[in-house]
DSSP file (Angstrom, degrees, kcal/mol; ACC not computed):
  #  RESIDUE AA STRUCTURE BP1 BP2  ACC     N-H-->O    O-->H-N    N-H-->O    O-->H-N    TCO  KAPPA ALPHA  PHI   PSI    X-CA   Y-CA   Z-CA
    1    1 A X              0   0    0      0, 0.0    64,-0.0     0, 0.0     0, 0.0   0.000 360.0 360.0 360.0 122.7   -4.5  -13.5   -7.6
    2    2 A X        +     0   0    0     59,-0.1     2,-0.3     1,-0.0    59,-0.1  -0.296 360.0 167.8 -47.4 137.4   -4.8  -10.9   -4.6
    3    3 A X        -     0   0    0     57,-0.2    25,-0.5    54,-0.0     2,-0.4  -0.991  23.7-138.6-150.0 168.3   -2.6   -8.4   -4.9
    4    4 A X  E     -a   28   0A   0     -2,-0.3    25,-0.2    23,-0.1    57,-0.0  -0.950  11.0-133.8-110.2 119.1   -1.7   -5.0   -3.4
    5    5 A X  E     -a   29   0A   0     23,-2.1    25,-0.9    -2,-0.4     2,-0.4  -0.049  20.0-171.5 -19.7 136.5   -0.6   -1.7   -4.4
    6    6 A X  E     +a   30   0A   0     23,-0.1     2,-0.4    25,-0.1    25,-0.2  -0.709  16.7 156.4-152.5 126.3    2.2   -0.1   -2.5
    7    7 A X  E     -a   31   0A   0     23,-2.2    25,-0.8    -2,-0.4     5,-0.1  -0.973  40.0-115.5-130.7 129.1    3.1    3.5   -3.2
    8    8 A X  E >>  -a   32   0A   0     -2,-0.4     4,-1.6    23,-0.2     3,-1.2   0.014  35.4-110.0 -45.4 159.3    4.7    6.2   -1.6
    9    9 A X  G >4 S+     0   0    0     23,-1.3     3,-0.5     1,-0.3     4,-0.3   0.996 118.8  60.6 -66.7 -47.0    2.6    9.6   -0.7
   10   10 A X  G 34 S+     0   0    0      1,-0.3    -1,-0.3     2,-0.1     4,-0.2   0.831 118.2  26.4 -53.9 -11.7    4.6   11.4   -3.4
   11   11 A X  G X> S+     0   0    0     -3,-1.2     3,-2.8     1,-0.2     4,-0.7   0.920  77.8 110.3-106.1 -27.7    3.2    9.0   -6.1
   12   12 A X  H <X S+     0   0    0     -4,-1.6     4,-1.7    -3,-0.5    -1,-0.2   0.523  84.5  50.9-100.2 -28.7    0.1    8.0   -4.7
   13   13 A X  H 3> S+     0   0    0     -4,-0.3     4,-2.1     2,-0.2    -1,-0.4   0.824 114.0  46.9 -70.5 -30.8   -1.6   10.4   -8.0
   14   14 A X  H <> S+     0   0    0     -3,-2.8     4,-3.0    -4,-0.2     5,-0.3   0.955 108.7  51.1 -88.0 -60.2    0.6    8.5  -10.4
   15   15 A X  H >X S+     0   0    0     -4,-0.7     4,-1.2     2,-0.2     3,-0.9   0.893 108.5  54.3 -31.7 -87.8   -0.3    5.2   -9.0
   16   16 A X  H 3X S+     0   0    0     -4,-1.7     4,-2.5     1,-0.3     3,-0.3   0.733 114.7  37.2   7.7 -71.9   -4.1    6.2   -9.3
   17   17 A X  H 3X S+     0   0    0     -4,-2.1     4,-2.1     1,-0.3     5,-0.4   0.932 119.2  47.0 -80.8 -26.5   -3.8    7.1  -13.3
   18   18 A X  H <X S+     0   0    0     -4,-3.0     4,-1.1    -3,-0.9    -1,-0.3   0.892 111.5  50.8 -79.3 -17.8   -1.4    4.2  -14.0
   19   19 A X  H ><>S+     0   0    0     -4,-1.2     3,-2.6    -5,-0.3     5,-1.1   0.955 118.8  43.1 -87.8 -97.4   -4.2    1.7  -11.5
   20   20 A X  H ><5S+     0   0    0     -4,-2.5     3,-2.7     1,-0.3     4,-0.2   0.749 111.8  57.7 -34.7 -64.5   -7.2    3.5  -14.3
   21   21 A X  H 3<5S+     0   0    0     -4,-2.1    -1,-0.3     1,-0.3    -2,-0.2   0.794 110.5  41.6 -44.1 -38.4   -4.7    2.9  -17.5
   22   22 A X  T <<5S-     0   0    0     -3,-2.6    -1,-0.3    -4,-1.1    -2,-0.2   0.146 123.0 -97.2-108.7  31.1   -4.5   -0.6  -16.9
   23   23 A X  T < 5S+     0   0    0     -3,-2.7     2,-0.6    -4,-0.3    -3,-0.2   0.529  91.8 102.2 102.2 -17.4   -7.7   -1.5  -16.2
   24   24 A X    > < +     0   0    0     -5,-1.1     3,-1.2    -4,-0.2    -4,-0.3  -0.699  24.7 149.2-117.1  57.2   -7.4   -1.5  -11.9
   25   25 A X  T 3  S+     0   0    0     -2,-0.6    -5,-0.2    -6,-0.3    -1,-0.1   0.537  73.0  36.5-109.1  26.6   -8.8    1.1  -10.9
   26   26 A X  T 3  S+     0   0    0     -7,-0.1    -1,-0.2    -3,-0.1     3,-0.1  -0.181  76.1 139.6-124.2   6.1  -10.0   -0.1   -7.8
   27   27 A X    <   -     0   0    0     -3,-1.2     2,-0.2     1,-0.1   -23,-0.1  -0.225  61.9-102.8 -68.6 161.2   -7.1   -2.3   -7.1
   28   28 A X  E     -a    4   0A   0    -25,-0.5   -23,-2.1    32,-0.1     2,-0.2  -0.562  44.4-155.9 -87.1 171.2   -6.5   -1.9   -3.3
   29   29 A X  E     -a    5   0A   0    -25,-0.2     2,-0.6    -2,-0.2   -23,-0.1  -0.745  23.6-165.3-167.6 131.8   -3.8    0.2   -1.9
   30   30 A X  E     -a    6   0A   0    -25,-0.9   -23,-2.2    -2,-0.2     2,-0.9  -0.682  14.4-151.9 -97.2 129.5   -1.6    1.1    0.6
   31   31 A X  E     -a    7   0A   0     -2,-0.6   -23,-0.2   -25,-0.2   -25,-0.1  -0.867   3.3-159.3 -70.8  89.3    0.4    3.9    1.2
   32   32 A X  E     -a    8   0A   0     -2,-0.9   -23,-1.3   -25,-0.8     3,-0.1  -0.280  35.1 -87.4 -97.8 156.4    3.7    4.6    2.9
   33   33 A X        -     0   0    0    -25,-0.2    -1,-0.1     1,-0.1     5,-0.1  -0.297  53.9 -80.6 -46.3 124.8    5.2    7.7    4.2
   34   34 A X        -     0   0    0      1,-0.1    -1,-0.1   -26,-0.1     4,-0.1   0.097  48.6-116.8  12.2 128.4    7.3   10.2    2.2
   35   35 A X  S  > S+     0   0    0      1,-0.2     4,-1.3     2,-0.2     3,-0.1   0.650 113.6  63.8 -22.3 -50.8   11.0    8.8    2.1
   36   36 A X  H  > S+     0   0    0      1,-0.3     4,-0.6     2,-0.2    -1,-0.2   0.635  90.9  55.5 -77.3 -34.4   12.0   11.4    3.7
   37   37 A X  H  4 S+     0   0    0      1,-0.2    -1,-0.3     2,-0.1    -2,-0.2   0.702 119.1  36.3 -79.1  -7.7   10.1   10.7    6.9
   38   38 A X  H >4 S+     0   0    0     -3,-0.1     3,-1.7    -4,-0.1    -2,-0.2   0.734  96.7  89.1-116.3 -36.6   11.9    7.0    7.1
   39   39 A X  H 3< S+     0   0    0     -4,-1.3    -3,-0.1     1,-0.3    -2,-0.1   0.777 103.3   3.2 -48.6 -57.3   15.1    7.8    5.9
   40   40 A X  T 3< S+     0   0    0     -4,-0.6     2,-0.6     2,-0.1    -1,-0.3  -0.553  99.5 100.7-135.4  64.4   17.2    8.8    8.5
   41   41 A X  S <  S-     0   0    0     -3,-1.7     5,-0.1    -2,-0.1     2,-0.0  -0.968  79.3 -56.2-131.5 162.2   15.0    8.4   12.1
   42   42 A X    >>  -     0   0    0     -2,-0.6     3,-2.8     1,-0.1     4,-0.7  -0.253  38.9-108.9 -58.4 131.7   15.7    5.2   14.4
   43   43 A X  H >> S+     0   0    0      1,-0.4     4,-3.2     2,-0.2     3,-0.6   0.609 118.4  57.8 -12.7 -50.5   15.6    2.2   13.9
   44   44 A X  H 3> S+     0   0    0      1,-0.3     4,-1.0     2,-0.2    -1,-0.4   0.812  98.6  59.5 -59.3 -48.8   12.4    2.2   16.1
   45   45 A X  H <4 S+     0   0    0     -3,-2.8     4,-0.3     1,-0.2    -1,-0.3   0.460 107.4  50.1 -97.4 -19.6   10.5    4.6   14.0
   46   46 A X  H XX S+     0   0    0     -4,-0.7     4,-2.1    -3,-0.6     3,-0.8   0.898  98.3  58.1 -82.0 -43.2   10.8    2.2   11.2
   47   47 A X  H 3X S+     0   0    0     -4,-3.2     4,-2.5     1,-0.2    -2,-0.2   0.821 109.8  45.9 -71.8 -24.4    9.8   -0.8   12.4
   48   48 A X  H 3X S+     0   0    0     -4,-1.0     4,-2.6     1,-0.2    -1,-0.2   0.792 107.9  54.2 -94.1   3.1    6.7    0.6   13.3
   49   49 A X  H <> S+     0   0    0     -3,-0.8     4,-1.8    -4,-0.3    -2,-0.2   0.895 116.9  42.4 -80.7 -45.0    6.2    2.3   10.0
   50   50 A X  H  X S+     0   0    0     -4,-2.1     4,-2.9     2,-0.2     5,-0.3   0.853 113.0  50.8 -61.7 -37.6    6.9   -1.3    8.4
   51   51 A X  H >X S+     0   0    0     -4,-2.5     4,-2.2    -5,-0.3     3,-0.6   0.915 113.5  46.7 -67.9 -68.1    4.6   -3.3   11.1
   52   52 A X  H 3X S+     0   0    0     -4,-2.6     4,-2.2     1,-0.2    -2,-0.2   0.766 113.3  48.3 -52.9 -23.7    1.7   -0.7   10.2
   53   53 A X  H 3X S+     0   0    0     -4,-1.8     4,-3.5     2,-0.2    -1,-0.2   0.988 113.1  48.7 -59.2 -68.4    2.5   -1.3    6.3
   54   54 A X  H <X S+     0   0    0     -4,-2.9     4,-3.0    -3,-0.6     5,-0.2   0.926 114.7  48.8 -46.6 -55.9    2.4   -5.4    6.9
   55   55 A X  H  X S+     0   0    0     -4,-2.2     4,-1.6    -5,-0.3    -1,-0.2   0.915 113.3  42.6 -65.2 -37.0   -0.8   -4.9    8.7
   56   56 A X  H  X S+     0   0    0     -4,-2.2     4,-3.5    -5,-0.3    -1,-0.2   0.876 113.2  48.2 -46.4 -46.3   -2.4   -2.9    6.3
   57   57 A X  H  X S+     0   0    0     -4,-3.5     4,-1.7     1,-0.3     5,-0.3   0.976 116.1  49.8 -77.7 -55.0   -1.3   -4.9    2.9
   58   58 A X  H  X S+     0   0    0     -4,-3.0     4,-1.7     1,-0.2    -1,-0.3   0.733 108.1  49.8 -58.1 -22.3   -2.6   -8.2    4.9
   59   59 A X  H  X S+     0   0    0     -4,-1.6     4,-3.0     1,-0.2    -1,-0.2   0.963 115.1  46.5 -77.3 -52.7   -6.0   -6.4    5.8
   60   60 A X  H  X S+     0   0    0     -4,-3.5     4,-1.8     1,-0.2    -2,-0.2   0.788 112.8  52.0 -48.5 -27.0   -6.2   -5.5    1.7
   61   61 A X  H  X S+     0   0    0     -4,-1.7     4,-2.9     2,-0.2    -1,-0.2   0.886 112.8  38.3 -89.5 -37.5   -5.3   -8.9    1.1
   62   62 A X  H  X>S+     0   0    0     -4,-1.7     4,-2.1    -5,-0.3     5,-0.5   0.871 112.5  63.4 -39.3 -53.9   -8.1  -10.6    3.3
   63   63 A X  H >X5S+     0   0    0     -4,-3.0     3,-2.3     1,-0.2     4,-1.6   0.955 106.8  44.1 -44.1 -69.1  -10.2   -7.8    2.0
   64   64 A X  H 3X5S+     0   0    0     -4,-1.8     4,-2.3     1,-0.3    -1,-0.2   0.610 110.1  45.9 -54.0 -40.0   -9.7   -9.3   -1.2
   65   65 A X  H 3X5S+     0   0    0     -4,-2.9     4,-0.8     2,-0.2    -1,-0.3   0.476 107.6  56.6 -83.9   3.8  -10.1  -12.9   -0.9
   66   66 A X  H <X5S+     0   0    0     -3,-2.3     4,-1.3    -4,-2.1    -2,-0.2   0.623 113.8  51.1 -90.8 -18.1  -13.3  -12.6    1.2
   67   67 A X  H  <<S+     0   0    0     -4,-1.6    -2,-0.2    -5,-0.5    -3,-0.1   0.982 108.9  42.6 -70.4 -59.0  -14.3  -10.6   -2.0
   68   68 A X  H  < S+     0   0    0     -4,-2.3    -2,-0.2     1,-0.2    -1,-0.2   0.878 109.9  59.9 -67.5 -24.8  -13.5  -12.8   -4.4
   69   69 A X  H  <        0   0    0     -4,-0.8    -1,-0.2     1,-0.2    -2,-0.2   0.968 360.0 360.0 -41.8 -44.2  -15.1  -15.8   -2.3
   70   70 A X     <        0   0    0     -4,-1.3    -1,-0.2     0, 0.0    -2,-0.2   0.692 360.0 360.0 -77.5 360.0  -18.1  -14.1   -2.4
């Protein structure tokens, strides 16, 4: 089953070794901004932090299943 990572920048090293521990370590993944950077801006600044996140995990997910077709 395709699936995606999704991790903040503060984790993105902990993601990594826990991705190798279990086997993945190649799993795709996306990455979202620091907390901090979303927390408290406008409304506006979010949505586009979320639209680029959507576009990304669907490109990873495409990615995957034209992989596993092949």
């Amino acid at each position: 089953m395709p699936s995606v990572v999704l991790v903040t920048e503060r984790f993105t090293t902990l993601a990594k070794a826990s991705m190798r521990g279990n086997g993945v370590p190649d799993a795709p993944m996306v990455v979202l901004p620091k907390t901090e950077l979303t927390e408290y801006v406008d409304p506006d600044t979010v949505r586009a932090v979320a639209t680029e996140a959507v576009e990304l995990i669907v490109a990873q997910l495409r990615e995957s299943e034209t992989t596993q077709a092949n």
